[in-house]
NUVEX-867335 format. One line per field, with one value per atom (N, C-alpha, C): chain; atom name; x, z negated, y. Coordinates in pm, 1 decimal. Layout:
# NUVEX-867335
chaine A_...
atome CA_...
c1 X_...
c3 Z_...
c2 Y_...
//
This chain:
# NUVEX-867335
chaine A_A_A_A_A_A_A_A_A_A_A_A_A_A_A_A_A_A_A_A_A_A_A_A_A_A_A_A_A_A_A_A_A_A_A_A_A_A_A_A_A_A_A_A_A_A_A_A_A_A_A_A_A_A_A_A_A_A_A_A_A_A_A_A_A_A_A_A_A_A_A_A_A_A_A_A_A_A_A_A_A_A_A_A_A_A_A_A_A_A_A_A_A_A_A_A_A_A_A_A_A_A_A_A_A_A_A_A_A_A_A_A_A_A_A_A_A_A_A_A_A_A_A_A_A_A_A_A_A_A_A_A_A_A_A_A_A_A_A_A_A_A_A_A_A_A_A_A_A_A_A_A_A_A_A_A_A_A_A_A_A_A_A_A_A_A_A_A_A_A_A_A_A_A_A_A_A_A_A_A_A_A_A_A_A_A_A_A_A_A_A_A_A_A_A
atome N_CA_C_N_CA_C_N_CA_C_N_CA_C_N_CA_C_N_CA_C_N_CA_C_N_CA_C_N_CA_C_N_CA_C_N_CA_C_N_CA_C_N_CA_C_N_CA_C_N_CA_C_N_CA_C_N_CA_C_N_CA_C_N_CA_C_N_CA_C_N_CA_C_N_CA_C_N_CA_C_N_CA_C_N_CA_C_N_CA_C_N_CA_C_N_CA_C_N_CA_C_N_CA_C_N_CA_C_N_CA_C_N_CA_C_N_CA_C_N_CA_C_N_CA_C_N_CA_C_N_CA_C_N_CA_C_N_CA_C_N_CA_C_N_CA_C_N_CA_C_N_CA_C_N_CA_C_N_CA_C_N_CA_C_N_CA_C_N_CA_C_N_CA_C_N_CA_C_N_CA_C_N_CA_C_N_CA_C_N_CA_C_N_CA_C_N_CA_C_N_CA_C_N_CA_C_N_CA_C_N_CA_C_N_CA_C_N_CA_C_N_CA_C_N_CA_C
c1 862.1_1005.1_1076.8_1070.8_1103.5_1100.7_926.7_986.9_1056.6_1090.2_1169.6_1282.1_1362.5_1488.9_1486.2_1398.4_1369.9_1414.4_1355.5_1388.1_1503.8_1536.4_1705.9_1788.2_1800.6_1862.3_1834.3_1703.8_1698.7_1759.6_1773.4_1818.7_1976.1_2036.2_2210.1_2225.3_2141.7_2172.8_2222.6_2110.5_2087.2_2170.4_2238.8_2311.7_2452.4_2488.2_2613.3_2636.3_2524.6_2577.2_2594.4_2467.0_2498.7_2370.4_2281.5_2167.6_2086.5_2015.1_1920.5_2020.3_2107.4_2153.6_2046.9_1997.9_1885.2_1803.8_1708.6_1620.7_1634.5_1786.1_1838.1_1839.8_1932.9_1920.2_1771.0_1658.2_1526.4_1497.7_1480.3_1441.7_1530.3_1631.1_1706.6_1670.6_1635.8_1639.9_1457.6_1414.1_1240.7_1239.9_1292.0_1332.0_1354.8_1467.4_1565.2_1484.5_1389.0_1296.5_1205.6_1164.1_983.5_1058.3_1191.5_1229.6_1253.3_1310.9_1353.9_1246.8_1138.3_997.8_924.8_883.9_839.3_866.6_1006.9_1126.5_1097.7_1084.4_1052.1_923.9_849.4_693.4_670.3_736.4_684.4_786.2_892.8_966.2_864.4_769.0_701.2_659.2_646.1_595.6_438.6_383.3_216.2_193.2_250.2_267.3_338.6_407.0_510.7_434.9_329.9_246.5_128.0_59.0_23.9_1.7_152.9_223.6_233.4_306.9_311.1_165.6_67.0_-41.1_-96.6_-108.0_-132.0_-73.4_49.5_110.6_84.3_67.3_41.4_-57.8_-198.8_-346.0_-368.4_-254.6_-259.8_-223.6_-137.4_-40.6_-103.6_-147.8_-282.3_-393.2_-453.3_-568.3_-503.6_-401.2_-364.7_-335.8_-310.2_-264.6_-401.8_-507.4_-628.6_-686.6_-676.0_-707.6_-618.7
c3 911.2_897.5_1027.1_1123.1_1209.9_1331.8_1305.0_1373.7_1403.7_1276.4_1212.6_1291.7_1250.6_1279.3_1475.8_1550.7_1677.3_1733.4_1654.7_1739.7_1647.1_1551.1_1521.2_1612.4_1658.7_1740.0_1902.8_1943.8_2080.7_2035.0_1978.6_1950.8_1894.6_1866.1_1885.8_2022.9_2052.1_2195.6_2314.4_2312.8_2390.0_2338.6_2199.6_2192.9_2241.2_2242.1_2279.4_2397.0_2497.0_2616.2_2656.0_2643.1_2625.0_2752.0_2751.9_2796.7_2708.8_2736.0_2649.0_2524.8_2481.2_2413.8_2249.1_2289.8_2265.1_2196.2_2283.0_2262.4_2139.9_2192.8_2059.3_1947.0_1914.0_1791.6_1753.1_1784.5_1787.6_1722.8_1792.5_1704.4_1644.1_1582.7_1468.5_1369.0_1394.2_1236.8_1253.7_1303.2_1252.2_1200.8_1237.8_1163.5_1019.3_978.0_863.1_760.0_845.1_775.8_736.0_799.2_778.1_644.4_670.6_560.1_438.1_418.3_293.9_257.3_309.9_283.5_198.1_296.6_170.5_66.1_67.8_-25.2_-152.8_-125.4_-235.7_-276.1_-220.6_-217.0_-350.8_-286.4_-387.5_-507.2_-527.1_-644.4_-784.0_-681.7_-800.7_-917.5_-1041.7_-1144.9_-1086.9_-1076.6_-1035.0_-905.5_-840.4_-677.2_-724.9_-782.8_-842.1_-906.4_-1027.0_-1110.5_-1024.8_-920.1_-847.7_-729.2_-687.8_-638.4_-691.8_-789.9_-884.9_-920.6_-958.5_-1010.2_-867.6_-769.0_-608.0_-582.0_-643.3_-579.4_-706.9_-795.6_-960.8_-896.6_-882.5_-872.7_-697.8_-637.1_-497.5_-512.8_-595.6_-670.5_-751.7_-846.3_-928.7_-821.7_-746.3_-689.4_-564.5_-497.9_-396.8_-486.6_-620.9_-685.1_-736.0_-734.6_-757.9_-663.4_-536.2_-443.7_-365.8
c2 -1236.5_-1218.9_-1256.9_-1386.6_-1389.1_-1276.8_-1219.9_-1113.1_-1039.0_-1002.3_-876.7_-910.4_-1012.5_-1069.1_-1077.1_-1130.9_-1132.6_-938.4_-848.2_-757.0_-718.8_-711.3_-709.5_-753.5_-886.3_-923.9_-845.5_-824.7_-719.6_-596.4_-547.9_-423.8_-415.5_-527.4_-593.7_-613.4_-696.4_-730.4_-597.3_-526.3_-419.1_-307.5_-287.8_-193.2_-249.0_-384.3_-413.0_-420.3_-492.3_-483.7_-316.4_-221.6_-106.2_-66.8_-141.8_-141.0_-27.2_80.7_155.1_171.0_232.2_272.8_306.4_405.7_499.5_439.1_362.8_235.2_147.6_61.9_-13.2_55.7_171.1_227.2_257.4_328.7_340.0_150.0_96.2_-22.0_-45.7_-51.2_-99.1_24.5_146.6_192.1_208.6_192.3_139.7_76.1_-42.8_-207.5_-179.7_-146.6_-83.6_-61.7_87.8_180.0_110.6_-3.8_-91.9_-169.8_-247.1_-346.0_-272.9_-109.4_-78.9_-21.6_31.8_75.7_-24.7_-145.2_-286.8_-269.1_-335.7_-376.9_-256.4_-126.9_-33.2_-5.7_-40.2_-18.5_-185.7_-261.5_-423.9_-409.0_-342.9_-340.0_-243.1_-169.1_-94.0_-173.4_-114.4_-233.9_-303.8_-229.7_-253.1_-339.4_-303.3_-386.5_-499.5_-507.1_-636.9_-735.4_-708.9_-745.9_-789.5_-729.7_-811.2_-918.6_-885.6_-952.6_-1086.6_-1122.8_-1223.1_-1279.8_-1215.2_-1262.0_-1338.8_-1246.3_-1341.1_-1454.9_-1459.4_-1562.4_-1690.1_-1629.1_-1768.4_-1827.7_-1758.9_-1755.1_-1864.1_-1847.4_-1930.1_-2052.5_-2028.1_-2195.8_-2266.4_-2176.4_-2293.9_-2310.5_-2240.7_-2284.3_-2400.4_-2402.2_-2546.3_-2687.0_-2608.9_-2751.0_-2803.0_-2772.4_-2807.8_-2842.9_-2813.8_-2879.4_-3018.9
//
């Protein structure tokens, strides 16, 4: 996630000063595209379900350790 946010910000940066115009927009809607891609891909029921089950199955197994 930091990444994400790291070139969000290069790609603010660079569209405001007005450096690579082009460029900036190019990484801000890759960016966009990668986050609303996830974001719809893990809302599926099935991806969701194991999503959740990954994350139960990690939590009981550290609390056992």
């Amino acid at each position: 996630m930091k990444r994400l946010v790291g070139w969000l910000l290069l790609a603010a940066v660079l569209f405001l000063v007005g450096i690579f115009p082009g460029l900036a927009a190019a990484i801000g809607a890759a960016v966009g595209l990668g986050l609303s891609g996830g974001l719809a891909l893990l809302l599926q029921p099935s991806v969701l379900t194991v999503a959740l089950l990954v994350v139960a199955w990690r939590s009981v197994r550290s609390e056992a350790t």
